[in-house]
PDB file of N, CA, C and O in Angstrom:
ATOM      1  N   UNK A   1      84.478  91.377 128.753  1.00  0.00           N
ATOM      2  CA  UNK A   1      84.267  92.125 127.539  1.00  0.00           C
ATOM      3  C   UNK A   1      85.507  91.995 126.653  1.00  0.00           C
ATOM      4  O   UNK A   1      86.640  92.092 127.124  1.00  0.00           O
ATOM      5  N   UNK A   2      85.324  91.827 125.681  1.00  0.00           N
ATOM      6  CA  UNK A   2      86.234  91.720 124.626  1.00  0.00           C
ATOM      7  C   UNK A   2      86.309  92.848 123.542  1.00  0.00           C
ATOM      8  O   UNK A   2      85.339  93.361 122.985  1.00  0.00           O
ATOM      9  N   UNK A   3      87.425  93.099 123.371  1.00  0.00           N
ATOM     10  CA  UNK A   3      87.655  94.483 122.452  1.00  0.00           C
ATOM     11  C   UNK A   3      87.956  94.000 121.227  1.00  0.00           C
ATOM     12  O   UNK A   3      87.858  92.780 121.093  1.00  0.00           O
ATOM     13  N   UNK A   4      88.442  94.916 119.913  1.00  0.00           N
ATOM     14  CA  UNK A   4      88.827  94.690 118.791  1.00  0.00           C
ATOM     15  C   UNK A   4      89.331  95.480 118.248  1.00  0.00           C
ATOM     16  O   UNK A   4      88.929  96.644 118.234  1.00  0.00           O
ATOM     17  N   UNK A   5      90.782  94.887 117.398  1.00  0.00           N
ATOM     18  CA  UNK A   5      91.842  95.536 117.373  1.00  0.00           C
ATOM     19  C   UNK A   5      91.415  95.440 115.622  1.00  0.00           C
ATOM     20  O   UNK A   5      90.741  94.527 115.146  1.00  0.00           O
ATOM     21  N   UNK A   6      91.947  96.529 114.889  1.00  0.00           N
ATOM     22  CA  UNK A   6      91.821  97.095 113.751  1.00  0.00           C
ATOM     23  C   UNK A   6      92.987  97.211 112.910  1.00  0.00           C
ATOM     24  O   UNK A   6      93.564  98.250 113.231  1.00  0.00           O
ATOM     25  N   UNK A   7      93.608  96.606 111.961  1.00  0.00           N
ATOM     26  CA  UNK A   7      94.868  96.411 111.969  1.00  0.00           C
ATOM     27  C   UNK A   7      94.797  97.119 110.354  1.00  0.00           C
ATOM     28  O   UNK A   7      94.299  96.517 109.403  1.00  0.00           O
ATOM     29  N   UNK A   8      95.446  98.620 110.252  1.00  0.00           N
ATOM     30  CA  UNK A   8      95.354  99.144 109.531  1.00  0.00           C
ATOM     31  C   UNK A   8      95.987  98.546 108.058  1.00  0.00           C
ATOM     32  O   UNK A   8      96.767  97.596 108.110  1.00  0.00           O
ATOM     33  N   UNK A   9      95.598  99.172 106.694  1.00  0.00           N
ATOM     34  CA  UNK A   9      97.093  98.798 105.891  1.00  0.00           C
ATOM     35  C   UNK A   9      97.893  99.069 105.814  1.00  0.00           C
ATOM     36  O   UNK A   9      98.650  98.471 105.051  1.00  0.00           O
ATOM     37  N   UNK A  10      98.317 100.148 106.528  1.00  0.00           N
ATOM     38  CA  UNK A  10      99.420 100.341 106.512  1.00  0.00           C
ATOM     39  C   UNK A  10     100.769  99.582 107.460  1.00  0.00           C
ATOM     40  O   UNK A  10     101.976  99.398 107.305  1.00  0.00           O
ATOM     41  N   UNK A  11      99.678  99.281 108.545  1.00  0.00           N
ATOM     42  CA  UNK A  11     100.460  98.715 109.690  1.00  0.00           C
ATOM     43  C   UNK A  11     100.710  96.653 109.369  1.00  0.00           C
ATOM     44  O   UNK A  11     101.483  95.827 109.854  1.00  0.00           O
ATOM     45  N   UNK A  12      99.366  96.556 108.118  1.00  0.00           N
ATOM     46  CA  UNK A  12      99.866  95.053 107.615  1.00  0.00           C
ATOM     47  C   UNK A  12     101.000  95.059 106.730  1.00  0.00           C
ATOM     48  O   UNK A  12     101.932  94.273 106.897  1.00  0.00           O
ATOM     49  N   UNK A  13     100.974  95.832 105.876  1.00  0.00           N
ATOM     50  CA  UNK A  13     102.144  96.231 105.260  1.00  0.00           C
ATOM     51  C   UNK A  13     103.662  96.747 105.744  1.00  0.00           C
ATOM     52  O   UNK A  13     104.640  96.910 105.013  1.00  0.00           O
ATOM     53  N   UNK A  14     103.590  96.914 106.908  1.00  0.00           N
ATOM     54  CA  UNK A  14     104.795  97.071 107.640  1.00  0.00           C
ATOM     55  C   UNK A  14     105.291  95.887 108.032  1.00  0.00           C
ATOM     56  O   UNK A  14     106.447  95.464 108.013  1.00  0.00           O
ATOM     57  N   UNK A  15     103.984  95.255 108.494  1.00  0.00           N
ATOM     58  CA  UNK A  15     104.279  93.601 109.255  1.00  0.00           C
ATOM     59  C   UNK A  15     104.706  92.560 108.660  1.00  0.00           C
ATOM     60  O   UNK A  15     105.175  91.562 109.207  1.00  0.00           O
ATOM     61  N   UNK A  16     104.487  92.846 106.892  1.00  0.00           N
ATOM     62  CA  UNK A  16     104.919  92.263 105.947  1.00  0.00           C
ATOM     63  C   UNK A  16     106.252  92.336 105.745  1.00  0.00           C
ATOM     64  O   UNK A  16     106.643  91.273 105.264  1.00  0.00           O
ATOM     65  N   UNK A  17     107.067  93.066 105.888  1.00  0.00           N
ATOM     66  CA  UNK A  17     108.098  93.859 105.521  1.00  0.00           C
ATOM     67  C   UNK A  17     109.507  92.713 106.896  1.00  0.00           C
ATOM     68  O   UNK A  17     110.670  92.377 106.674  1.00  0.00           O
ATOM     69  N   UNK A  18     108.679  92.487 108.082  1.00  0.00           N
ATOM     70  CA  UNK A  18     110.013  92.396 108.945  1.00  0.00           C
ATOM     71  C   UNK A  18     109.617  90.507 109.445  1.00  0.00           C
ATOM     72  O   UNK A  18     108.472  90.061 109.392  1.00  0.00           O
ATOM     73  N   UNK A  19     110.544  89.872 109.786  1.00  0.00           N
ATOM     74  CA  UNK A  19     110.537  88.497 110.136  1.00  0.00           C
ATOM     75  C   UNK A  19     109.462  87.912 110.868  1.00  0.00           C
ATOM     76  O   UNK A  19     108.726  88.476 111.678  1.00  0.00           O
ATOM     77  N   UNK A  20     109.447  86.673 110.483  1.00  0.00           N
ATOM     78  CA  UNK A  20     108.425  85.944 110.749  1.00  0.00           C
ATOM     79  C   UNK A  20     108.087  86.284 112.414  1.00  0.00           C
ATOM     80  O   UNK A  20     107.137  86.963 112.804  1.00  0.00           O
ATOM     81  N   UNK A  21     109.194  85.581 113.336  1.00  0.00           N
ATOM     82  CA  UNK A  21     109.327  85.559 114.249  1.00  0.00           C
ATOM     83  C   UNK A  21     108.985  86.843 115.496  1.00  0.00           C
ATOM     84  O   UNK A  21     108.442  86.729 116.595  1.00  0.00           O
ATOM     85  N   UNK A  22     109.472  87.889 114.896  1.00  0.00           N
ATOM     86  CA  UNK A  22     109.154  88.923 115.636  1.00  0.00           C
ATOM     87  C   UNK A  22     107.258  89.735 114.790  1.00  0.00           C
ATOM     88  O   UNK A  22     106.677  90.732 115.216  1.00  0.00           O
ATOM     89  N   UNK A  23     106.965  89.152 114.010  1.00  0.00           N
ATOM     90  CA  UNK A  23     105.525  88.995 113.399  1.00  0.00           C
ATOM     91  C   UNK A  23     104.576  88.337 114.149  1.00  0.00           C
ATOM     92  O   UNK A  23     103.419  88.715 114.336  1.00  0.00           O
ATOM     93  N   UNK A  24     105.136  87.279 114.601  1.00  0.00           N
ATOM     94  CA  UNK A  24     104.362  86.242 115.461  1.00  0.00           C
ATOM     95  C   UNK A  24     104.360  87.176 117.439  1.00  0.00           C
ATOM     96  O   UNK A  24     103.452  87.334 118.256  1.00  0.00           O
ATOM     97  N   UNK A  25     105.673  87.511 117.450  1.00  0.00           N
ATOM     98  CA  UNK A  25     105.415  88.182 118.975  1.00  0.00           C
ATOM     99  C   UNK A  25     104.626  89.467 119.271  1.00  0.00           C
ATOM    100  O   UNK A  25     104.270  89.869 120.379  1.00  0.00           O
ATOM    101  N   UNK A  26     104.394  90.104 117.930  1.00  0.00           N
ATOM    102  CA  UNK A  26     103.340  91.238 117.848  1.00  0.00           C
ATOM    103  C   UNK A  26     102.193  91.027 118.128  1.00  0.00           C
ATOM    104  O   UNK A  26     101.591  91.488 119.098  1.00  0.00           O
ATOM    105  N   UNK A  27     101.663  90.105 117.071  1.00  0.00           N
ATOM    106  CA  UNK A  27     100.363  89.586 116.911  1.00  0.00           C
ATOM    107  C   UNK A  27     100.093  89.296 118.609  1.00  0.00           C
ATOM    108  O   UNK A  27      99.490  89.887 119.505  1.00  0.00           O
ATOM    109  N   UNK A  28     100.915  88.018 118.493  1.00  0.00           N
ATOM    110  CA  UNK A  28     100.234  87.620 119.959  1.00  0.00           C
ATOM    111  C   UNK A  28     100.295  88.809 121.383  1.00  0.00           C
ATOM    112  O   UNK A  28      99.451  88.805 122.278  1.00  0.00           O
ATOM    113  N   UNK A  29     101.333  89.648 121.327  1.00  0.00           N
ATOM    114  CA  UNK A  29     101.002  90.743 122.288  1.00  0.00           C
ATOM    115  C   UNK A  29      99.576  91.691 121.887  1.00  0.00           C
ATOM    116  O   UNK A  29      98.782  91.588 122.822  1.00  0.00           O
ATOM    117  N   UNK A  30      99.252  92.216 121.227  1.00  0.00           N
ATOM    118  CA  UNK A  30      98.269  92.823 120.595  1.00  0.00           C
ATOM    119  C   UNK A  30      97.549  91.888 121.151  1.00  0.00           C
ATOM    120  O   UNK A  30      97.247  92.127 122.320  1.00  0.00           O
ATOM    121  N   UNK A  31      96.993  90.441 120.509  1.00  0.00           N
ATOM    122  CA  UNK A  31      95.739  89.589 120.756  1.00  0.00           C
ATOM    123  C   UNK A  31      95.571  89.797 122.606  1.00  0.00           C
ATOM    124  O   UNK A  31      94.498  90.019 123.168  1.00  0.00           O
ATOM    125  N   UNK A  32      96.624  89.686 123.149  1.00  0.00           N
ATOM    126  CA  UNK A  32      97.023  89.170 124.513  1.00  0.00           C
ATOM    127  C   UNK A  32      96.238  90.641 125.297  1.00  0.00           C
ATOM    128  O   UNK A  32      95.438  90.637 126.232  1.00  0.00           O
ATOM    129  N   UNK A  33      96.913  92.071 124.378  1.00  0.00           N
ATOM    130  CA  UNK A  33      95.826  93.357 124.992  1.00  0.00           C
ATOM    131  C   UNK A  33      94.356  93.487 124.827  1.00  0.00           C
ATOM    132  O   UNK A  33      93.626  94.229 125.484  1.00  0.00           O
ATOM    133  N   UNK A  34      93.899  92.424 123.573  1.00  0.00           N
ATOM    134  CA  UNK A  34      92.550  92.621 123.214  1.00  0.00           C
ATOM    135  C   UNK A  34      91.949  92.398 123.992  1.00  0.00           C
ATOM    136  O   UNK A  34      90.922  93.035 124.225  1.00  0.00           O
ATOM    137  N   UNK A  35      92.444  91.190 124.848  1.00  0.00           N
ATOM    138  CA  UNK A  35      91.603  90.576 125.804  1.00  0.00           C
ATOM    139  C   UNK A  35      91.429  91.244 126.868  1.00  0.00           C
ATOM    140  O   UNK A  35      90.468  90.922 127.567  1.00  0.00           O
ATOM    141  N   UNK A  36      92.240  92.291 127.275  1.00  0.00           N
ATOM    142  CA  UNK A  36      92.461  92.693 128.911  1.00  0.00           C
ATOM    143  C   UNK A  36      93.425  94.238 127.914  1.00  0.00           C
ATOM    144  O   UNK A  36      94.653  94.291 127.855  1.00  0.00           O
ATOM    145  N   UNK A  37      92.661  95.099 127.384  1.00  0.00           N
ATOM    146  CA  UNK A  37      93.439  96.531 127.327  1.00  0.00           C
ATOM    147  C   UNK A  37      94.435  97.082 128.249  1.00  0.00           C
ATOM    148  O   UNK A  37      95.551  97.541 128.007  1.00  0.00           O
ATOM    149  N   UNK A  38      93.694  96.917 129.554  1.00  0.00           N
ATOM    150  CA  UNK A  38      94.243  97.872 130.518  1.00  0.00           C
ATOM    151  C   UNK A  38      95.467  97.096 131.420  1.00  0.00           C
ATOM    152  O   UNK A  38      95.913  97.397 132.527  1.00  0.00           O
ATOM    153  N   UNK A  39      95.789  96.107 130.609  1.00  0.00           N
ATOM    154  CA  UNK A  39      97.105  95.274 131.652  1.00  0.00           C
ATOM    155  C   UNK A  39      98.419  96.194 130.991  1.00  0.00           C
ATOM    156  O   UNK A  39      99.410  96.390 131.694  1.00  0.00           O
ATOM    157  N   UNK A  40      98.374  96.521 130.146  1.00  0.00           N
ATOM    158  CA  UNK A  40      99.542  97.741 129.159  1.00  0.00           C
ATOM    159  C   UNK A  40      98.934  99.222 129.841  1.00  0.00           C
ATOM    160  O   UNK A  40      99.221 100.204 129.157  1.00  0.00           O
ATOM    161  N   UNK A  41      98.538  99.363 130.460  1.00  0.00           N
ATOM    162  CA  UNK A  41      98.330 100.927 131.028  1.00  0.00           C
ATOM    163  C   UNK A  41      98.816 100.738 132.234  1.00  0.00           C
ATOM    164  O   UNK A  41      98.805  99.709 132.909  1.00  0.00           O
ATOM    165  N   UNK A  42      99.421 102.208 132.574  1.00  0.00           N
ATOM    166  CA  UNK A  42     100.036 102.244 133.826  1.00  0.00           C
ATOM    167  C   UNK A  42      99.423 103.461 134.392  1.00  0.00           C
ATOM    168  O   UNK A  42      99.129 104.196 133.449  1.00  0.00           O
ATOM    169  N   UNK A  43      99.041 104.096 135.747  1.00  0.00           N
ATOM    170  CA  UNK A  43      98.619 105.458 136.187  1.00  0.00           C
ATOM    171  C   UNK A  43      99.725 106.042 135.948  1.00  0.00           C
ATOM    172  O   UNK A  43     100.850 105.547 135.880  1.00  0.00           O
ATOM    173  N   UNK A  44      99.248 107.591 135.762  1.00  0.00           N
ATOM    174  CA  UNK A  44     100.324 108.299 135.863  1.00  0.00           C
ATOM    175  C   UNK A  44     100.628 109.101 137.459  1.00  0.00           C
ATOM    176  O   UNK A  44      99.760 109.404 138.278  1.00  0.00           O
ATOM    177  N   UNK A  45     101.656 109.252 137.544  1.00  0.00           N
ATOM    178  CA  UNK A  45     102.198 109.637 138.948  1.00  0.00           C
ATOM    179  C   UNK A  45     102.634 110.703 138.838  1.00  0.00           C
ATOM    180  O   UNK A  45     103.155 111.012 137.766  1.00  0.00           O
ATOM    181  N   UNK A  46     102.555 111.856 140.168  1.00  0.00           N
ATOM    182  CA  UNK A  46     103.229 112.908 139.957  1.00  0.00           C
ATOM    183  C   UNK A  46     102.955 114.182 138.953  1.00  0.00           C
ATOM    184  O   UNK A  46     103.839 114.978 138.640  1.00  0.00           O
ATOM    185  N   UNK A  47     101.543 114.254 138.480  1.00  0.00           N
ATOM    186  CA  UNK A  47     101.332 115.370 137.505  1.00  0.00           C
ATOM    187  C   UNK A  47     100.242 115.870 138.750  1.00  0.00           C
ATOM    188  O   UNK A  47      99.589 116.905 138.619  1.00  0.00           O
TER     189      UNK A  47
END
């Protein structure tokens, strides 16, 4: 299953704002969660 990420204006407009390079490592982390959400979640322990 594949999800979809919603990339507000405000948050393109931020992305606009800072270097190419660290633009490009966003994107592709984001794309990289679309595919698989739950590899960025961790359980929580101890509550």
């Amino acid at each position: 299953m594949v999800w979809s990420v919603l990339w507000s204006d405000k948050s393109k407009k931020q992305l606009r704002k800072i270097d190419k390079k660290t633009v490009k490592r966003i994107i592709d982390t984001v794309e990289g969660i679309q595919e698989n959400p739950f590899m960025a979640v961790s359980k929580l322990t101890g509550s």
